[in-house]
C-alpha positions in Angstrom: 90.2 50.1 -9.0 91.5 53.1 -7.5 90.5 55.0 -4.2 89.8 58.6 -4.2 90.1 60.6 -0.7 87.9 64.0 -0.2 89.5 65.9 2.6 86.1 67.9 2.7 82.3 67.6 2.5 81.3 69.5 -1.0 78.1 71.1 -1.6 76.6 70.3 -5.1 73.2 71.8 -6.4 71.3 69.4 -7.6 68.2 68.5 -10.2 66.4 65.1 -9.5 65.5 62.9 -12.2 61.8 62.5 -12.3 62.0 58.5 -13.2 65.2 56.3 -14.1 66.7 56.5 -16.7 64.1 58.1 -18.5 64.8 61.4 -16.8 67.9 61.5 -16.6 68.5 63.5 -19.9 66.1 65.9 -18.6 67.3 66.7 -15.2 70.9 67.6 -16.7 69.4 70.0 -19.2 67.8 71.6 -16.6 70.7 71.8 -14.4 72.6 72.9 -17.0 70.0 75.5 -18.0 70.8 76.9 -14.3 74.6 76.2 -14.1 76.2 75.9 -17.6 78.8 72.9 -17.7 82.4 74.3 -17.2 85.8 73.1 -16.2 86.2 75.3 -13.2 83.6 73.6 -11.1 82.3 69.9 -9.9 79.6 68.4 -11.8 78.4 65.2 -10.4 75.8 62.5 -10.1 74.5 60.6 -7.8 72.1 57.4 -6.9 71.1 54.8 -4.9 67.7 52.6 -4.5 64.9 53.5 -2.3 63.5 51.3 -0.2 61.1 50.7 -2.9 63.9 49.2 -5.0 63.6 52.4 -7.9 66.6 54.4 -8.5 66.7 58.0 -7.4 69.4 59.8 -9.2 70.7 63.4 -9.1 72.4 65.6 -11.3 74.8 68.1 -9.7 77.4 70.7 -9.7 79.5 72.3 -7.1 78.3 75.0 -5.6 80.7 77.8 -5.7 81.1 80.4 -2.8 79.1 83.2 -2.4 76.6 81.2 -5.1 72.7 80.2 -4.7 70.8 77.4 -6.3 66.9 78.1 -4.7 65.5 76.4 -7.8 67.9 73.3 -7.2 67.9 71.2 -4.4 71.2 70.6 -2.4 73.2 67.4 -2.3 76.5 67.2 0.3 79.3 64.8 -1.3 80.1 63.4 2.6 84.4 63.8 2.5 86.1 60.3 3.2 87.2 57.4 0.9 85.8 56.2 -2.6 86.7 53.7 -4.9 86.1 53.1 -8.4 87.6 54.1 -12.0 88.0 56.3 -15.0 85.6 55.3 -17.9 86.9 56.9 -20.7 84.7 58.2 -23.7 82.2 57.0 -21.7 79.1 58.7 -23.8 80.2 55.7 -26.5 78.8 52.6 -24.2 76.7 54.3 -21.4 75.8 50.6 -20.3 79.8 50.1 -18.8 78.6 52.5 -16.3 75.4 50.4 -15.2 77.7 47.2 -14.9 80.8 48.5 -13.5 78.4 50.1 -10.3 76.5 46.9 -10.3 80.5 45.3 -9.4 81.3 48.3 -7.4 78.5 48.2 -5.4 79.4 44.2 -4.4 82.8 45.8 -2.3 83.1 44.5 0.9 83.9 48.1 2.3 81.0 49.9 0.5 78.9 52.1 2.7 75.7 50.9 3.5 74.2 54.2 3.7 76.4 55.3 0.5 75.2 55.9 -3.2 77.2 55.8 -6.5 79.2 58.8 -7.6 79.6 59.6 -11.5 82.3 63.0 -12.0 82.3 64.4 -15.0 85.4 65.9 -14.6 85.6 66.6 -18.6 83.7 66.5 -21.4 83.9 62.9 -22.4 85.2 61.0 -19.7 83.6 60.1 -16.0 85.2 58.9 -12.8 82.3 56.3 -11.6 82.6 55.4 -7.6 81.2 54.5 -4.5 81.4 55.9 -0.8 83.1 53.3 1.2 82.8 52.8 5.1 84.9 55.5 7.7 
């Protein structure tokens, strides 16, 4: 596992999946309707489980100075450490993700009040994390 650092809190607009993971698909075509995937900006997801134990999950992308989201709701990625991996090719066996946050997630140092991270920081590979503990 490796540990990522964000020096910064970053602000990412975000489209909330109606149900998991049946919306899914759905909320990244509609935020990508609003903010077309690129290489010069962030996009992220995010989850965690509700008190209710269901799965809220978020699909994101940076948002960019001077830039406004009204129709998307916003999302702050809290600065401080992460850890996790690169899944590469990761649209080949989507499952890996489910089971590499379920180990994640067991990390002594995770942030109770954290939530699991996927970057898609191109267009077939995904850094998958967690917040951990300040």
């Amino acid at each position: 596992m490796e540990e990522y650092i964000f020096e910064k809190d970053i602000v990412i607009a975000c489209k909330r999946a109606e149900s998991f993971p049946e919306g899914v698909q759905e909320a990244f075509e509609t935020l990508h309707a609003a903010i077309p995937f690129s290489m010069t900006r962030k996009f992220m997801s995010f989850s965690w489980m509700n008190a209710s134990n269901e799965i809220i999950y978020l699909a994101g992308a940076e948002i960019l100075e001077g830039e406004s989201f009204p129709e998307l709701e916003t999302f702050i990625l809290k600065k401080g450490k992460y850890r996790g991996t690169i899944i590469e090719n990761f649209i080949q066996d989507i499952p890996q993700m489910g089971l590499l946050f379920q180990e994640l997630c067991k990390d002594p140092d995770l942030d109770p009040a954290g939530y699991c991270v996927e970057w898609y920081f191109n267009e077939k590979d995904v850094k998958c994390f967690v917040k951990l503990k300040d």
